[in-house]
N, C-alpha and C positions, 0 to 999 in steps of 0.2 A: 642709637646715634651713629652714623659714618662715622668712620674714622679717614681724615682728609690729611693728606702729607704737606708737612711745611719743610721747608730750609732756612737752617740759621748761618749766616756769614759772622765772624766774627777779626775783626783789625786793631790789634794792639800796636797802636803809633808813637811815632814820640812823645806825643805829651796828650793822647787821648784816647781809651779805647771806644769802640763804636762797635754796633751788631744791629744787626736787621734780619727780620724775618720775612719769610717770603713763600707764597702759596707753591704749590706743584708748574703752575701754566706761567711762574714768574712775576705776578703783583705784589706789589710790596705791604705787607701787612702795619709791621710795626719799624719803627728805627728809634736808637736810641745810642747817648753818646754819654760819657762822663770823662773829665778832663781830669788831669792827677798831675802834681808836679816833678821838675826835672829835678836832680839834685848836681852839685859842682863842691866837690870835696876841696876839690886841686883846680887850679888856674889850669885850663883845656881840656878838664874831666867834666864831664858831663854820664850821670846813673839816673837807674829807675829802682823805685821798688816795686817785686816783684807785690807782695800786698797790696800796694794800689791799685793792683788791675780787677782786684777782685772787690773790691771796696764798693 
């Protein structure tokens, strides 16, 4: 079996990360997104966990 090179992008956003894979010539194979929530401890705090990116 060839062995065919892909590329993973990966974007940890504010309230979603998303990755997508992507042949050598640039088609896009797979995407995929999972949302996680903001946290607000404090009135004008806004955090993340870092656990949710991985979840």
């Amino acid at each position: 079996m060839a062995k065919m090179k892909r590329y993973l992008g990966i974007d940890v956003g504010t309230t979603a990360v998303k990755a997508a894979l992507f042949t050598a010539s640039g088609r896009m194979v797979r995407v995929a997104s999972c949302d996680y929530p903001l946290h607000t401890p404090r009135p004008t705090w806004v955090e993340q966990e870092p656990q949710d990116w991985i979840r």
